[in-house]
C-alpha positions in Angstrom: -82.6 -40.4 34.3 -80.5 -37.8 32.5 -76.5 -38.5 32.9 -76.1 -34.9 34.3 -79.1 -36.3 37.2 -77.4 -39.7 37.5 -73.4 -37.9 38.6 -75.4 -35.9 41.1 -77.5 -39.0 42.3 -74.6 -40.9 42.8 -72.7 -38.7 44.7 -75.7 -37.9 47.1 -76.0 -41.4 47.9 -72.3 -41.7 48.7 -72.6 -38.8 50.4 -75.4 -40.3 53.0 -74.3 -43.7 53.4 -70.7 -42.3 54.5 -71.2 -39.2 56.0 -70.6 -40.0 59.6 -67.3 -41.7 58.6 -66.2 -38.7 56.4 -63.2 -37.1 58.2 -63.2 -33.1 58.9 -59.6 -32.2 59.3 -58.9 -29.2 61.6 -56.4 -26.7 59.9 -53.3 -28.1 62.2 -54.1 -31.2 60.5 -54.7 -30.4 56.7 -51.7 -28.4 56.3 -49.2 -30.8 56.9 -51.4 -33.2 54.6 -49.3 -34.7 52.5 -51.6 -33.9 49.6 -51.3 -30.4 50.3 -47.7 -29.9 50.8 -47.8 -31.6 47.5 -49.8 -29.1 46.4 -47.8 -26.5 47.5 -44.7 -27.4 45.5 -46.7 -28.2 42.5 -48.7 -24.6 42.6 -46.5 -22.1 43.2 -45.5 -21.2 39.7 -48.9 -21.6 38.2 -51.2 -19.7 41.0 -51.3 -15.4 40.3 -48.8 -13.5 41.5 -50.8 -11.0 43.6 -52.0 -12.5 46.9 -55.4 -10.8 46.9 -56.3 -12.6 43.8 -59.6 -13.7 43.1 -59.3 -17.9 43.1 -62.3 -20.4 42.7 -61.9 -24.0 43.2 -65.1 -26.4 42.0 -65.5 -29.4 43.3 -63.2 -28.9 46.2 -63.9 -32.2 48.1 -61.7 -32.3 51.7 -60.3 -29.0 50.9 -56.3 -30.0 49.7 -56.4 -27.1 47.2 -57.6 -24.8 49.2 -55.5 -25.5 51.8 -52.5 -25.2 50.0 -53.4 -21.4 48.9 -53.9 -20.6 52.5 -50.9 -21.5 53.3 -49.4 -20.4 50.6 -50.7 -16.9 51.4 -53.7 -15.9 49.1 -56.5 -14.3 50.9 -59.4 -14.1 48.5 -60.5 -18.0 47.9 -63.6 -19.6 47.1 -65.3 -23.3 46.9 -68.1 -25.2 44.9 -69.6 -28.4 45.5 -72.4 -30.2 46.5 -73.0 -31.4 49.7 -71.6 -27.7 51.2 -72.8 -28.5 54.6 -70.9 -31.7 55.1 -67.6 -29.5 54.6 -68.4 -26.5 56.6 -65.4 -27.5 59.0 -63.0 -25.7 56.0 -64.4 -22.4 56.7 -62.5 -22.5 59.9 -59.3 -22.9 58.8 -58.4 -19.5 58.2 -60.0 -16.1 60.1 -60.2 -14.5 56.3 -63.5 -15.6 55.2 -62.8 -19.3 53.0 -66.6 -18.6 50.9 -68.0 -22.3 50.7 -71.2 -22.2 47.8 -73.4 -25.1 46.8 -74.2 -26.2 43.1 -77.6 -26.8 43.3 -77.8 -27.6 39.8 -74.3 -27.7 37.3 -71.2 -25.6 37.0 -72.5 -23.5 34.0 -76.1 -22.5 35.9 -73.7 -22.3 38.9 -71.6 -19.6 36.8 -73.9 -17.8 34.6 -74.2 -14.1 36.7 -70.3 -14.3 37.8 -68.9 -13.0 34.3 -65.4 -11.8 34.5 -65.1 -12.7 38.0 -62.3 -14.7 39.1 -58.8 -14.1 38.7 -58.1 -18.4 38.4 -60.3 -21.3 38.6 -59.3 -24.9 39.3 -60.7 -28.2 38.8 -59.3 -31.6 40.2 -61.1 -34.7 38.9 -64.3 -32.8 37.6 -64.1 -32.4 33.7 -64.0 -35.8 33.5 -67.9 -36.3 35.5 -69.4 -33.9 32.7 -72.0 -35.8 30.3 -70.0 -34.8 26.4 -73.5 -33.1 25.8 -72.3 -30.3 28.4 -69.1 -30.2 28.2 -69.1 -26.6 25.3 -71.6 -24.9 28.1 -69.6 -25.8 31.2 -66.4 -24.6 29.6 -67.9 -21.7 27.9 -69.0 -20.8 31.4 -65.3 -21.1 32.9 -64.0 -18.8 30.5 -66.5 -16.4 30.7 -66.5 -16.1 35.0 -62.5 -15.5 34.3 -61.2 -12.0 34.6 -59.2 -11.5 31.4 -55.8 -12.5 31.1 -57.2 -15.1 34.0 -56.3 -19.2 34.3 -58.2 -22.2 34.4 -56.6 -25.0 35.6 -58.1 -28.9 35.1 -56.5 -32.4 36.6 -57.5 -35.5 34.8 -57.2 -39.1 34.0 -55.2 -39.7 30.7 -56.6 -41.7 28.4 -53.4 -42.1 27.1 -52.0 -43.1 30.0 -50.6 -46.6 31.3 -54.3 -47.3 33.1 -56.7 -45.5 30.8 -59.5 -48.1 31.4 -59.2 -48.1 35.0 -59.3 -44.6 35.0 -62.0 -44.3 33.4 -64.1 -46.7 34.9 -63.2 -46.6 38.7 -66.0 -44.6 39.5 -70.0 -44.7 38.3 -69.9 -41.0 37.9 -67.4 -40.2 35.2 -68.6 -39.4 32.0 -65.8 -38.6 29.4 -62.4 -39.4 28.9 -60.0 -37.3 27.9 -56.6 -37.1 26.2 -54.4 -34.0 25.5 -55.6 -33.6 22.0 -59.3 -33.5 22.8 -58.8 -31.5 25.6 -56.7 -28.9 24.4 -58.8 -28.7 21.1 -62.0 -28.4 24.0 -59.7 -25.7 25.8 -59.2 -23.7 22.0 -62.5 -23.8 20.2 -64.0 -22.2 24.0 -62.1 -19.1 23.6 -58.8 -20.3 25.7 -54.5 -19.2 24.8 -51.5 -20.7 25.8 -52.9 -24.1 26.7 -50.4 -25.8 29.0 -49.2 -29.4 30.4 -47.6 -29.4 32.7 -46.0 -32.7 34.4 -46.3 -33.4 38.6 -43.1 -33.8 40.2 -43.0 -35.1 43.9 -41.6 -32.9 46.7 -38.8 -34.2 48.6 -39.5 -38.5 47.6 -38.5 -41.1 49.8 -36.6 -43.8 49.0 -40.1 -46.2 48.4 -41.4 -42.5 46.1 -38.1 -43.1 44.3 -38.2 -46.3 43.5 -42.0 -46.5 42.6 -41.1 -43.5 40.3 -38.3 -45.4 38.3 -40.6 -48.1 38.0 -43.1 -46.3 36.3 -40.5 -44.5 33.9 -40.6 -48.0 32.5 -43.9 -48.3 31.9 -44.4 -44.5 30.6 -41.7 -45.0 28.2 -43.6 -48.1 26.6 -46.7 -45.8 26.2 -44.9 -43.2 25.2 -43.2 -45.3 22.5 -46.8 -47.3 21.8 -48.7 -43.8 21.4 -46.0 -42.9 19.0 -46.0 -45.4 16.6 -49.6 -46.1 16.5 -51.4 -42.9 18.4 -52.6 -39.9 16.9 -51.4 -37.1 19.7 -49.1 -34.9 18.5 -48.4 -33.6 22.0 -46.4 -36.7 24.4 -47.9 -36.7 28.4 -48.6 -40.6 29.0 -48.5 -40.1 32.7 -51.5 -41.6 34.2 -53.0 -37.3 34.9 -53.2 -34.7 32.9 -52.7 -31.2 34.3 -53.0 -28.1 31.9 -53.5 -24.5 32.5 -55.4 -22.2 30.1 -55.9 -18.3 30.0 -58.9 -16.4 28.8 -58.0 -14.8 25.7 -59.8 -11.8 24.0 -62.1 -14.1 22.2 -65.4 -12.7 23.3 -67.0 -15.6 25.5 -70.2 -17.9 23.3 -71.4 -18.6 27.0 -75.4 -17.6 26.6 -77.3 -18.3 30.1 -80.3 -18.4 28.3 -79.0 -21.8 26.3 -78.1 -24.9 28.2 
């Protein structure tokens, strides 16, 4: 079995043995989720300015992203996964149309006849599922169903991080690790300008959120200072996520649908 076929395999299965306990929030309930109010502080400098923009996010999963632009006000949004049907509660969050698609197959057969399409595109915890075989035709896709001038924006693990191996290997699907230097040399030699990382900061901690956090600052500083002296990265994020932004450039797109 492929490693493309075994991610997909793995998520069906999970998706059959636990969906009767998967929980379908209704709209009073997701958006005061504290994941999405999260979400909300974290976004609203990177997401476009005009509220009719076009925005795609793959791999949505219980919706938090999504969420947090409806609340936030956008009105054009759009979601990709597998397993559509189990989510279909999301669509009635909002009485402007949420479009919820299936990926029958991958993200870049997914993409291939939406060129120039979306004004942003996000990704939370997906890169990192791609086999490293895929990865150029996945990416090449992105950049090609952005509008120009559009963003992509990717979460994941750090493999520079404090916990790179568990990270890594807390799930059977995930693929690839990445750091920022492979991922914004991935980001480049695709096409993408003005590759961005950006750092999470919590909205209004408690006193346990505060605590926790200087805690960690302990622990970030040894792998920042670890990383340094015998690390390669010439960019410093050791927090345990990455999150960067990208914009389509005026590189002409090497995203062929005839090529996989």
């Amino acid at each position: 079995m492929e490693p493309n076929a075994f991610v997909k395999e793995v998520y069906r299965r999970m998706s059959l043995r636990h969906a009767a306990t998967q929980a379908r929030a209704s709209w009073a309930e997701m958006r005061i989720n504290p994941r999405v109010v999260q979400a909300k502080h974290e976004l609203q400098l990177l997401l476009p300015q005009r509220k009719d923009a076009g925005i795609l996010d793959i791999g949505f999963g219980q919706g938090w992203f999504l969420a947090a632009c409806l609340d936030l006000g956008y009105a054009n949004l759009a979601g990709a996964d597998f397993g559509v049907a189990n989510k279909s509660n999301i669509e009635s969050w909002s009485v402007r149309p949420i479009v919820l698609e299936e990926i029958t197959d991958n993200i870049g057969a997914f993409l291939a006849d939406r060129a120039e399409r979306y004004d942003f595109i996000h990704m939370s915890h997906v890169i990192e599922h791609i086999p490293k075989y895929s990865l150029l035709w996945t990416v090449d896709a992105l950049y090609r169903a952005l509008k120009r001038g559009g963003t992509l924006m990717l979460r994941t693990p750090n493999m520079e991080g404090p916990t790179a191996n568990s990270s890594l290997y807390v799930t059977l699907a995930h693929e690839y690790g990445f750091s920022t230097s492979n991922l914004e040399s991935l980001l480049d030699i695709c096409g993408f300008d003005e590759i961005r990382f950006h750092r999470a900061t919590v909205f209004q901690p408690t006193a346990k959120q505060r605590a926790g956090n200087a805690l960690r600052r302990i622990f970030l500083k040894e792998s920042e200072i670890r990383h340094r002296l015998f690390g390669v990265s010439t960019i410093s994020v050791h927090d345990s996520e990455l999150i960067a932004t990208a914009k389509r450039g005026p590189v002409a797109p090497f995203f062929d649908p005839k090529f996989q």
